[in-house]
MIGU-631186 format. One record per residue: residue number from 1; chain; x, z, y of N, C-alpha, C in turn. Coordinates in steps of 0.05 Angstrom, whole numbers. Example, Ala and Ser with C-alpha at 12.3 -4.5 7.8 and 13.67 -1.06 7.14 Angstrom:
BEGIN
[1; 'A'; [264; 156; -114]; [246; 156; -90]; [264; 156; -66]]
[2; 'A'; [257; 142; -45]; [273; 143; -21]; [258; 157; 1]]
END
This chain:
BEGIN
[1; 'A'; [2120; 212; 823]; [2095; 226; 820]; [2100; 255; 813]]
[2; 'A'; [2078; 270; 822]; [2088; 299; 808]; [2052; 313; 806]]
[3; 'A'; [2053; 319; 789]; [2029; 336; 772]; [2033; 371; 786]]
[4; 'A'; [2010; 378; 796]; [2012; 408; 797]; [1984; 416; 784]]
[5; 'A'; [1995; 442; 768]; [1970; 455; 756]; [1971; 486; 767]]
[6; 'A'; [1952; 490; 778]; [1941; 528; 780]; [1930; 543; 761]]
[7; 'A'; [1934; 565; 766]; [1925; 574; 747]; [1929; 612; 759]]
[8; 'A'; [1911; 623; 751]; [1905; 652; 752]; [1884; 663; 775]]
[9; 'A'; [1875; 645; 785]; [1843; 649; 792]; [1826; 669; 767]]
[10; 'A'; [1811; 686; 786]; [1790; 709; 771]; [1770; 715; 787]]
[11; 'A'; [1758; 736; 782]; [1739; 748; 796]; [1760; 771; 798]]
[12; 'A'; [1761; 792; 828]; [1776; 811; 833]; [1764; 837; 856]]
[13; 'A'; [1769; 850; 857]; [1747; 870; 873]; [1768; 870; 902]]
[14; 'A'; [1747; 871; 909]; [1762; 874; 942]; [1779; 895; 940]]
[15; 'A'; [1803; 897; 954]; [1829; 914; 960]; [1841; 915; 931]]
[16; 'A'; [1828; 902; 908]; [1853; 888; 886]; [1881; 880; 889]]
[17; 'A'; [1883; 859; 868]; [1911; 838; 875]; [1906; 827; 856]]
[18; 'A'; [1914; 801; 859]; [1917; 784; 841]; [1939; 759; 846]]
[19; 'A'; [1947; 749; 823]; [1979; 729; 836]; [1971; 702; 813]]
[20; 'A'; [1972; 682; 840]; [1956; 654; 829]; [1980; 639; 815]]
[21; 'A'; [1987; 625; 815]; [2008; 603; 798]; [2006; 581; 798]]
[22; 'A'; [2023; 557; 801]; [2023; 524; 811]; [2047; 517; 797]]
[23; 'A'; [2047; 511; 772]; [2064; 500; 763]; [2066; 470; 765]]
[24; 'A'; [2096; 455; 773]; [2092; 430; 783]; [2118; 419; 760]]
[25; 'A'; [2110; 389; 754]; [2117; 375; 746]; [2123; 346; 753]]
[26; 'A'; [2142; 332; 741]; [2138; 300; 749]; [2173; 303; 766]]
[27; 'A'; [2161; 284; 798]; [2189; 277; 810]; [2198; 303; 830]]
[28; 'A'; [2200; 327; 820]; [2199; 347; 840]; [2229; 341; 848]]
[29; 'A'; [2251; 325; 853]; [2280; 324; 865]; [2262; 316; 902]]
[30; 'A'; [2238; 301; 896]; [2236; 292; 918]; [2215; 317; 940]]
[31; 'A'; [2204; 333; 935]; [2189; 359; 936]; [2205; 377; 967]]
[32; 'A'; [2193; 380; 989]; [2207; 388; 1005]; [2187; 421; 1008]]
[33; 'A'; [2168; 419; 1008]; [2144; 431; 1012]; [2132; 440; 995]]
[34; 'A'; [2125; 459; 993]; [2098; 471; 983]; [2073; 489; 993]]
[35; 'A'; [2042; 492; 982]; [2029; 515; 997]; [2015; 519; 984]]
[36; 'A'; [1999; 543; 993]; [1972; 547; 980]; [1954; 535; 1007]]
[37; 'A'; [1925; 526; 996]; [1905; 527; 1009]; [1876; 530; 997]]
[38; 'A'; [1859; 537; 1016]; [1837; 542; 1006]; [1809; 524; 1018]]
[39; 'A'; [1789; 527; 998]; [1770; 517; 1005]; [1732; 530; 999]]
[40; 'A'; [1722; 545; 1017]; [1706; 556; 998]; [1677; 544; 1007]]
[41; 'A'; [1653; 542; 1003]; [1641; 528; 999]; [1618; 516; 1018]]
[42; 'A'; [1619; 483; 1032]; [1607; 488; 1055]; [1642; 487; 1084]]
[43; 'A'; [1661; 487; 1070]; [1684; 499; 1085]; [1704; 474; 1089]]
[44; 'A'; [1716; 472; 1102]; [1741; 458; 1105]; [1758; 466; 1088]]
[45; 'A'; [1783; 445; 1078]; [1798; 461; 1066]; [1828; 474; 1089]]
[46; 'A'; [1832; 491; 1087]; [1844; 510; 1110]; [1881; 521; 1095]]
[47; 'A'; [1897; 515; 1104]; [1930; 528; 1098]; [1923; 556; 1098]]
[48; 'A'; [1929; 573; 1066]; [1937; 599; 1069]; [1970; 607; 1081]]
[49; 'A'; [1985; 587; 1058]; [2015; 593; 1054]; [2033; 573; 1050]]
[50; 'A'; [2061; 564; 1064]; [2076; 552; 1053]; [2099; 555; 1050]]
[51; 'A'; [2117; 537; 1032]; [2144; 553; 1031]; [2155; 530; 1019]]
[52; 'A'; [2184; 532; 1038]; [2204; 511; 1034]; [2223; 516; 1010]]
[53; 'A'; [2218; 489; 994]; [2236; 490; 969]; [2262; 500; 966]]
[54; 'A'; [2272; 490; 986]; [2308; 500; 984]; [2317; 524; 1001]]
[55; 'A'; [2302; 528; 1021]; [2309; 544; 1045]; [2290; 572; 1028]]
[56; 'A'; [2277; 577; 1015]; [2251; 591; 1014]; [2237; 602; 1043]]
[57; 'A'; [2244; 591; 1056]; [2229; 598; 1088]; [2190; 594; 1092]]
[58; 'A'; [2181; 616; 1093]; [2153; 613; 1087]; [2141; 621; 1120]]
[59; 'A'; [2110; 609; 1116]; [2086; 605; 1139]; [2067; 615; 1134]]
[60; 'A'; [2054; 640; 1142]; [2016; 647; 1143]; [2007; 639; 1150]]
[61; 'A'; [1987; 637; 1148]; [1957; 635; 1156]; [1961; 658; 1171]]
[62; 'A'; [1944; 667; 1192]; [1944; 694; 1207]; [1928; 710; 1188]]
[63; 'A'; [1899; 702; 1185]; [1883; 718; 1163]; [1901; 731; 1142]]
[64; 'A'; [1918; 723; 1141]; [1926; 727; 1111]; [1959; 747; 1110]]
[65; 'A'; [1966; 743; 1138]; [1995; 764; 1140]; [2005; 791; 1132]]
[66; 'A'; [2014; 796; 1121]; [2024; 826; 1116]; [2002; 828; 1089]]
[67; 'A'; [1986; 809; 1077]; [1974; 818; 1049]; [1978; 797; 1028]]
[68; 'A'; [1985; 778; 1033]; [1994; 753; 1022]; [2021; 751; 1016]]
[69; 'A'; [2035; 736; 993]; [2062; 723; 998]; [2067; 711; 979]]
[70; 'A'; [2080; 686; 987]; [2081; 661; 977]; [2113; 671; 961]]
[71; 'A'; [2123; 658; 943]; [2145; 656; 939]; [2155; 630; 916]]
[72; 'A'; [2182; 635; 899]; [2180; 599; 881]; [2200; 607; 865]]
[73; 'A'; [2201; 599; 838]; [2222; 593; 823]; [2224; 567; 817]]
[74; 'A'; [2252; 567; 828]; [2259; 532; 827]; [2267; 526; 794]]
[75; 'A'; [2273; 544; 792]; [2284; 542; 762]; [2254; 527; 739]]
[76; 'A'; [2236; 542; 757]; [2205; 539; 732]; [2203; 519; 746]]
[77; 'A'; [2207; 506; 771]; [2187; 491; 782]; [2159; 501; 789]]
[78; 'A'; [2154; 530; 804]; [2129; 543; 806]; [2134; 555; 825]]
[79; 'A'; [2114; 557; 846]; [2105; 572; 864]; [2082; 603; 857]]
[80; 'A'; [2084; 609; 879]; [2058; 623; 866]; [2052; 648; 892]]
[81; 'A'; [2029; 658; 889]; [2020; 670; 910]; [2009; 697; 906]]
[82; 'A'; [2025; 720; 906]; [2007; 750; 907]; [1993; 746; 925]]
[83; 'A'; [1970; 761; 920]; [1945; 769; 941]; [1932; 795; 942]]
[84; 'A'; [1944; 804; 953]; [1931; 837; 958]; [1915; 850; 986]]
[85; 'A'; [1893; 854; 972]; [1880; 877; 985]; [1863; 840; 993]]
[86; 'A'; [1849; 824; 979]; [1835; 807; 983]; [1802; 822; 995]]
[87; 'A'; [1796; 800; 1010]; [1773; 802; 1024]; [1749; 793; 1011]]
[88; 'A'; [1724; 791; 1013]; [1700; 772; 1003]; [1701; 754; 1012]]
[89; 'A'; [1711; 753; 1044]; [1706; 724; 1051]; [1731; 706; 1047]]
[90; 'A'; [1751; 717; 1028]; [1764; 705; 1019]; [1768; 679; 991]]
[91; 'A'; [1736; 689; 980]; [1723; 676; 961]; [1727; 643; 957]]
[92; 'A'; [1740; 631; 944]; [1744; 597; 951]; [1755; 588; 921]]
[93; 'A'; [1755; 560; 927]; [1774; 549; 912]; [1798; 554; 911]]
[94; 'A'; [1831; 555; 910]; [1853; 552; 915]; [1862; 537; 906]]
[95; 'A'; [1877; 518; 922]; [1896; 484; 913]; [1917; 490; 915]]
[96; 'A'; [1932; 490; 904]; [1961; 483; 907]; [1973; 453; 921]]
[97; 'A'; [1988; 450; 938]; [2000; 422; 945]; [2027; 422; 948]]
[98; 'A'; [2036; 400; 945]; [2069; 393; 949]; [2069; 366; 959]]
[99; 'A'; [2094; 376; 981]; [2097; 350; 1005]; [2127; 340; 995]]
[100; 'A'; [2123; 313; 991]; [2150; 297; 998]; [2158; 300; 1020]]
[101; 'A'; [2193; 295; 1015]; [2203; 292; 1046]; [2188; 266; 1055]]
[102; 'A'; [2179; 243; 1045]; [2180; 219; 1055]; [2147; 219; 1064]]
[103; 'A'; [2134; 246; 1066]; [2107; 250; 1063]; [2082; 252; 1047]]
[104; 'A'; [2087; 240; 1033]; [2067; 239; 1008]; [2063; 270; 1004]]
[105; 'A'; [2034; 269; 993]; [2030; 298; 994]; [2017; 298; 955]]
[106; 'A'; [2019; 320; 943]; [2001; 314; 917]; [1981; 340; 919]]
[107; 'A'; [1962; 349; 905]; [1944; 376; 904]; [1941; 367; 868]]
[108; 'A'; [1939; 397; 861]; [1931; 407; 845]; [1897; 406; 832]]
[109; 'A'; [1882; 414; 823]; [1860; 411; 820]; [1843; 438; 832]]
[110; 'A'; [1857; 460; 827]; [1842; 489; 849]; [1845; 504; 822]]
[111; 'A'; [1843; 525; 831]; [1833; 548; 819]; [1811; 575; 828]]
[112; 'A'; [1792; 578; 822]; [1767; 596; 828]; [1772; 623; 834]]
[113; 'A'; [1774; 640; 857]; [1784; 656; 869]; [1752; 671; 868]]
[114; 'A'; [1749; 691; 869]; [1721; 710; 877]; [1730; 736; 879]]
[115; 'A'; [1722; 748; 907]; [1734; 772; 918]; [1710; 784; 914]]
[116; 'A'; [1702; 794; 896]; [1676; 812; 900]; [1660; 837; 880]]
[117; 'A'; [1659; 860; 894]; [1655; 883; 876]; [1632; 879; 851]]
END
């Protein structure tokens, strides 16, 4: 099993920054994966970012390229996500998730994101 908690959701003005946090716990030896995703309201939930535990090799979202970046300390067991120069309609929940190699996936509970002047 592995527990992920987020954390650093705010309210932030468009062309801000702000850098979210997923601290994970539990069986992370088995942890191949990680991402951010979002969900805002009325919405699907949609892949911003992911990034491989050992390799650090990371994935955008297109929306999100060249202002986003995922990165991880293995050491903390944490991921985490700058976000600069955020949009309004960037406004959502954010989940954190982590994929087993064997598939199993876990999420976080979200954290409350608001891009707005």
């Amino acid at each position: 099993q592995v527990q992920l908690v987020e954390s650093g959701g705010a309210l932030v003005q468009p062309g801000g920054s702000l850098r979210l946090s997923c601290a994970a716990s539990g069986s992370m030896f088995s942890i191949t994966v990680m991402g951010w995703y979002r969900q805002a309201p009325g919405k699907q939930r949609d892949s911003v970012a992911i990034i491989a535990m050992s390799s650090g090799a990371t994935n955008y979202a297109d929306p999100v390229k060249g202002r986003f970046t995922i990165s991880r300390d293995n050491a903390k067991n944490t991921v985490y996500l700058e976000m600069n120069s955020p949009k309004p309609e960037e406004t959502a929940v954010y989940y954190c998730k982590a994929i087993e190699l064997r598939g199993n996936a876990y999420w976080g509970q979200g954290t409350q994101v608001t891009v707005s002047s």
